[in-house]
ROBALUM-599585 format. One record per residue (C-alpha): x, y, z; residue in three letters. Coordinates in Angstrom, 3 decimals. Layout:
BEGIN
<X X	Y Y	Z Z	zapa ALA>
...
END
This chain:
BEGIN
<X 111.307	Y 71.588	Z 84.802	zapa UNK>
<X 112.782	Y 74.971	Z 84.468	zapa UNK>
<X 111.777	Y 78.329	Z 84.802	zapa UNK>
<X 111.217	Y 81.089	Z 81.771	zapa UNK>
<X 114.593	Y 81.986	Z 82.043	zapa UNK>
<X 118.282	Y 80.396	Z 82.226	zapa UNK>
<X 119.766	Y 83.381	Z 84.104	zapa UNK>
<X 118.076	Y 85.549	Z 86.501	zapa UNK>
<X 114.879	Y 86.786	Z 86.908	zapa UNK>
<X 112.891	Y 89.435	Z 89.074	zapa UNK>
<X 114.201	Y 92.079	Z 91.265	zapa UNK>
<X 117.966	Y 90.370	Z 91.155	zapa UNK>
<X 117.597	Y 90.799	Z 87.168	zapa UNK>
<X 117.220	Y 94.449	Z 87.759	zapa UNK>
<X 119.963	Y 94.204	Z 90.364	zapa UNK>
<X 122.685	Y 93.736	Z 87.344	zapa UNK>
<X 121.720	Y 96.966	Z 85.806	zapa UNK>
<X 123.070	Y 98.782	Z 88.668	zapa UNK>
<X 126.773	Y 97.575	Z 88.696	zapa UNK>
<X 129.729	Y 100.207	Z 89.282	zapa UNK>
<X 129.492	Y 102.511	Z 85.931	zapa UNK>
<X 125.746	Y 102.030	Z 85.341	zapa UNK>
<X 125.348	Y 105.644	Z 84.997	zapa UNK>
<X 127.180	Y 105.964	Z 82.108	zapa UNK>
<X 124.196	Y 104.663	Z 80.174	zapa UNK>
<X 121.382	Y 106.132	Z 81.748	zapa UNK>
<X 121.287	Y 109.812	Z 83.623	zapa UNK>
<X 119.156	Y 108.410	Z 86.681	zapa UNK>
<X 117.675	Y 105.123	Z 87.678	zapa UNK>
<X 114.441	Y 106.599	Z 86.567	zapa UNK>
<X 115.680	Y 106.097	Z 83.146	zapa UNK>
<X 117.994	Y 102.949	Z 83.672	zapa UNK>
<X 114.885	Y 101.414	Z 84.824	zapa UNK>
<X 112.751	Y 102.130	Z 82.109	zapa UNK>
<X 115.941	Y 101.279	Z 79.699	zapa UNK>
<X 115.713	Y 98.000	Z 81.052	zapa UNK>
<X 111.898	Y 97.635	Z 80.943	zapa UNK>
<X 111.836	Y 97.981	Z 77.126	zapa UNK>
<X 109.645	Y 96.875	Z 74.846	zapa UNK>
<X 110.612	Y 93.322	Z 73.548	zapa UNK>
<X 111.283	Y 92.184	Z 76.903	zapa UNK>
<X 109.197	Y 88.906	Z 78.000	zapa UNK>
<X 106.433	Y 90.053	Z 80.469	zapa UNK>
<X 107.185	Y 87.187	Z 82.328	zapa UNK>
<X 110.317	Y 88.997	Z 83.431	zapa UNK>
<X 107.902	Y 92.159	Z 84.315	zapa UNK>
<X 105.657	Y 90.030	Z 85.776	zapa UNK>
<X 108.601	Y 88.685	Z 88.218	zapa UNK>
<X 110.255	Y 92.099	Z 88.669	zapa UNK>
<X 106.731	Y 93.419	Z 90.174	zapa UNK>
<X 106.403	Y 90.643	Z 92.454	zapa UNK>
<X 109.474	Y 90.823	Z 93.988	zapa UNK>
<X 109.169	Y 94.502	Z 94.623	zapa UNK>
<X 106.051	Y 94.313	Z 95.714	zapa UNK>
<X 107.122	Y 91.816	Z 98.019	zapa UNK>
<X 109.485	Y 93.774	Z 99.716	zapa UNK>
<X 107.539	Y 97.217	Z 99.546	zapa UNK>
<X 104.583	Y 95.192	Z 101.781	zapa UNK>
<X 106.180	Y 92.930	Z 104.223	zapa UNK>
<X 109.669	Y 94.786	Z 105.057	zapa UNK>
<X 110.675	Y 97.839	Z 107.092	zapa UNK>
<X 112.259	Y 100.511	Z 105.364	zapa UNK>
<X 115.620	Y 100.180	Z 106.706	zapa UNK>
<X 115.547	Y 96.110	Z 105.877	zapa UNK>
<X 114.713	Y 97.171	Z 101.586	zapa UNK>
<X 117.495	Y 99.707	Z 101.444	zapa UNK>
<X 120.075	Y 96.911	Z 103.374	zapa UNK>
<X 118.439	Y 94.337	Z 100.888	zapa UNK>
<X 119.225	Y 96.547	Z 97.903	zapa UNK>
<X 122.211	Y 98.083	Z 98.503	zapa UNK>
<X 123.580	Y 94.665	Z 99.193	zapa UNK>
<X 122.800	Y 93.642	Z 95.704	zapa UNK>
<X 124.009	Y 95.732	Z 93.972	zapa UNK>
<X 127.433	Y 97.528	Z 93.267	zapa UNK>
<X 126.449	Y 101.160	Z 93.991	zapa UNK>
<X 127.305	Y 102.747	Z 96.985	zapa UNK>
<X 125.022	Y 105.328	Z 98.801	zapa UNK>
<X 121.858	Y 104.396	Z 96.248	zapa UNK>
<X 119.250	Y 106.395	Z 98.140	zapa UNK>
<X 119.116	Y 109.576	Z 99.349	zapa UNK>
<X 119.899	Y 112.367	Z 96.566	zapa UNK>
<X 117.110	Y 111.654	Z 93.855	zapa UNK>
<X 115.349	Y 108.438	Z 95.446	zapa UNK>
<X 114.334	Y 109.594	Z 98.975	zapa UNK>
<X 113.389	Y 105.665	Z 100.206	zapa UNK>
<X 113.417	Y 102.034	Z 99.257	zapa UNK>
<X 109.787	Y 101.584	Z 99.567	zapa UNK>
<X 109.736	Y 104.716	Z 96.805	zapa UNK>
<X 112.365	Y 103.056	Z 94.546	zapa UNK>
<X 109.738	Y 99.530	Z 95.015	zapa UNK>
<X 106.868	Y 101.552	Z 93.994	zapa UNK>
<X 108.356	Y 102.854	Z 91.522	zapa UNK>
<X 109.481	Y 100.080	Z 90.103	zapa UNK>
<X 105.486	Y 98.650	Z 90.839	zapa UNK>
<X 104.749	Y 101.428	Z 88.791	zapa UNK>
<X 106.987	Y 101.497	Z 85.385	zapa UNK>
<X 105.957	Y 97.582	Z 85.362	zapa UNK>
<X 102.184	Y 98.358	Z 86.006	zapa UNK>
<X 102.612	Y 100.727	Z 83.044	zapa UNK>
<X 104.682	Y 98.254	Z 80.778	zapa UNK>
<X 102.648	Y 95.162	Z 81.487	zapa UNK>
<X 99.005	Y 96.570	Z 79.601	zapa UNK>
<X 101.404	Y 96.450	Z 76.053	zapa UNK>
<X 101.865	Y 92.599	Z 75.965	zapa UNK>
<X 99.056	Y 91.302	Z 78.733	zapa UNK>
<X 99.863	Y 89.575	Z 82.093	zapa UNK>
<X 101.007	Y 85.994	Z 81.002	zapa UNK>
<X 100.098	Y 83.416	Z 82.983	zapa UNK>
<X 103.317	Y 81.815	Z 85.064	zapa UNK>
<X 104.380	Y 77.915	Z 84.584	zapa UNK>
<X 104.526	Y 76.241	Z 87.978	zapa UNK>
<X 108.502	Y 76.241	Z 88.409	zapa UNK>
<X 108.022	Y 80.283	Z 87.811	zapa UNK>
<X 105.670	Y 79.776	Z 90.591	zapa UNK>
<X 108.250	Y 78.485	Z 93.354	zapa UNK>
<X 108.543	Y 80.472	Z 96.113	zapa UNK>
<X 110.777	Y 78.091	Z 97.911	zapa UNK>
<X 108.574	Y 77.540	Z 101.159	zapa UNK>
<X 109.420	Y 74.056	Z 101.126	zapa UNK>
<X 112.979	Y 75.040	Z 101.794	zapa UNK>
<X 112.752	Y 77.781	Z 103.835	zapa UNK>
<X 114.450	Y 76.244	Z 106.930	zapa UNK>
<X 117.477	Y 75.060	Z 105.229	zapa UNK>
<X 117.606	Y 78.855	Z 103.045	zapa UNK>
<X 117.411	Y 80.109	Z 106.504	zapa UNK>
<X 120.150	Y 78.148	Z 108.058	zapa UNK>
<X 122.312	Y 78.729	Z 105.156	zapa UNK>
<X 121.874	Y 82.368	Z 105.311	zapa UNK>
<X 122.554	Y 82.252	Z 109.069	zapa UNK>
<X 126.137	Y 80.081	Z 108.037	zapa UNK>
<X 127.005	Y 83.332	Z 106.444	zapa UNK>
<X 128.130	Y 85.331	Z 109.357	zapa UNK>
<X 132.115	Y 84.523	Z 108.179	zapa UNK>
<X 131.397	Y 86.456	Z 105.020	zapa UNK>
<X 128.788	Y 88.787	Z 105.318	zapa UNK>
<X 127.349	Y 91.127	Z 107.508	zapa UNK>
<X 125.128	Y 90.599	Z 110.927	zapa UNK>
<X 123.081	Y 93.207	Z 109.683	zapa UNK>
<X 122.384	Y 91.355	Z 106.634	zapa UNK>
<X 122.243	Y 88.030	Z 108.192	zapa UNK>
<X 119.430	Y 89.451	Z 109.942	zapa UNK>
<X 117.772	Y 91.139	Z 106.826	zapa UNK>
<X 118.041	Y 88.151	Z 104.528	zapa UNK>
<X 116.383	Y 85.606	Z 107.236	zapa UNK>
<X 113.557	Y 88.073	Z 107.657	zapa UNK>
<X 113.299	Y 88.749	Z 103.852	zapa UNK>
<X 113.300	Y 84.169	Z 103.991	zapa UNK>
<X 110.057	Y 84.832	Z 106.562	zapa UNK>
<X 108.365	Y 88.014	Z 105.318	zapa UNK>
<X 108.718	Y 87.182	Z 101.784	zapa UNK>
<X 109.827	Y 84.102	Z 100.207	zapa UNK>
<X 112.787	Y 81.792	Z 100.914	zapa UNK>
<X 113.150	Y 81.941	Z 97.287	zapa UNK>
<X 114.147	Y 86.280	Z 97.096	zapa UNK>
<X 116.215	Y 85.952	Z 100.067	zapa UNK>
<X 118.071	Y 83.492	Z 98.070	zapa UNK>
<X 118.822	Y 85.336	Z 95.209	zapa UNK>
<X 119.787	Y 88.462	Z 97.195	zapa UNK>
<X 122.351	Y 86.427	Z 98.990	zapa UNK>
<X 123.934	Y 85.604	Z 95.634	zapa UNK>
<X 123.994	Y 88.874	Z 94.874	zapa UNK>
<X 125.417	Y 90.273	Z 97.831	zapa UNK>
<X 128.325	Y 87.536	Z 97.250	zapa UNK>
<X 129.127	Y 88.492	Z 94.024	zapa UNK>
<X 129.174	Y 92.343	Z 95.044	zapa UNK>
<X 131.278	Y 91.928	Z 98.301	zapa UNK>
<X 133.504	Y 89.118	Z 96.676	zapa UNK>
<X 133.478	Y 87.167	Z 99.561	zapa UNK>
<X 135.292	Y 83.402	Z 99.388	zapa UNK>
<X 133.165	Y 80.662	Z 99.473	zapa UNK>
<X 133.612	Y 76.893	Z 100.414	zapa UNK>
<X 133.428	Y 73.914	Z 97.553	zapa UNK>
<X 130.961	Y 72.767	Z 99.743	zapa UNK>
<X 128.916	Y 75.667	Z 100.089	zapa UNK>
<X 128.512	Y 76.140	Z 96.544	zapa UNK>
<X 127.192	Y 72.428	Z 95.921	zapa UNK>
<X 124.621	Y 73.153	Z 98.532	zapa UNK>
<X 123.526	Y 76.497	Z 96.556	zapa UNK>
<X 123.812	Y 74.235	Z 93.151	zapa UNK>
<X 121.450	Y 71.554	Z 94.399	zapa UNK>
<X 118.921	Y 74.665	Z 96.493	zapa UNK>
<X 119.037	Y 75.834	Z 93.123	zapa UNK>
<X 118.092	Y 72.956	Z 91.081	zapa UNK>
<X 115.102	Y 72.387	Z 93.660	zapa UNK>
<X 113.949	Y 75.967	Z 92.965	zapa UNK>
<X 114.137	Y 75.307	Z 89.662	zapa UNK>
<X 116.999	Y 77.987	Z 88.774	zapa UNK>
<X 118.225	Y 77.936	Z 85.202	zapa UNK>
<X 121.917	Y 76.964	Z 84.441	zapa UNK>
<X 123.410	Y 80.456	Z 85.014	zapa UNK>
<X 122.269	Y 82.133	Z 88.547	zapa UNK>
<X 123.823	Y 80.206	Z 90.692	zapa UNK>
<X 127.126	Y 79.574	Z 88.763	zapa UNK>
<X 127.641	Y 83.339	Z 88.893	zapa UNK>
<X 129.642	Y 83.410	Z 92.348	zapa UNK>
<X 131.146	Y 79.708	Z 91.369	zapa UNK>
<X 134.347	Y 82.256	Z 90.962	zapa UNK>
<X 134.081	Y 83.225	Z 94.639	zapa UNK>
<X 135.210	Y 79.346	Z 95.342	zapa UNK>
<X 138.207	Y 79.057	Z 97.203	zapa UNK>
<X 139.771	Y 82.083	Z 96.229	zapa UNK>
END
């Protein structure tokens, strides 16, 4: 069983928009948002993007969304000159997929789109805590709430993320562990091979 998707999905999907030169294609994230959200995209990926923001919008603090995002993603100082918060830049993004949704219907989700990791929250949670050698406190602290507030599952693929965007070096060991916490969540075959380069290095 697999989810809709091979590679990422949700609010981490939106994540790789927003790498180092992501303004050369779009004037503001406004409009790299709504580049992304275009037509022929599969509303289940809309339908996974608003769930995830909305999930972080409701259950986290301000300062704990803008340490969650800007950890994901490769742009420095994100918020502040044309997005005044996080919890704008989540309802935001509620709203452009509130708006997009109504073109193609809100499909109904398969049951490993439906995994929200609970079952493996305490071992998420302990592997996020692990990460003190490579990433921040701060972040430790974030992720593990984002694991409690939200769903193991998000915390999970924000940790990737923030891997892949600090560069950190990971053990052989700890990348079987995300491999097989992957398989259980029913990840597709590219999510968690992205920071297989981090191994080692």
């Amino acid at each position: 069983m697999r989810r809709f998707t091979e590679d990422d999905f949700g609010l981490t999907w939106l994540m790789n928009s927003f790498h180092a030169d992501w303004s050369n294609y779009a004037e503001s994230e406004a409009e790299a948002l709504r580049t992304v959200l275009h037509e022929d995209l599969d509303p289940r990926q809309v339908v996974s993007l608003r769930r995830d923001a909305y999930l972080l919008s409701s259950q986290l603090s301000e300062t704990s969304i803008v340490q969650l995002w800007e950890a994901g993603v490769e742009v420095p100082n994100f918020f502040g000159r044309r997005l005044p918060s996080g919890r704008d830049w989540m309802e935001m993004i509620i709203q452009e997929c509130d708006r997009w949704l109504p073109q193609g219907g809100i499909p109904s989700l398969r049951e490993a789109d439906l995994e929200h990791g609970f079952n493996h929250s305490e071992e998420i949670q302990n592997e996020i805590r692990e990460m003190t050698d490579v990433i921040s406190v701060d972040l430790v602290l974030g992720l593990t709430e984002c694991a409690r507030l939200c769903t193991p599952d998000l915390a999970f693929r924000i940790l990737l993320h923030a891997l892949m965007c600090s560069g950190s070096t990971i053990s052989e060991n700890r990348y079987r562990t995300f491999e097989r916490i992957g398989t259980e969540l029913y990840y597709g075959e590219f999510l968690v091979s992205k920071v297989q380069h981090l191994v080692g290095r």
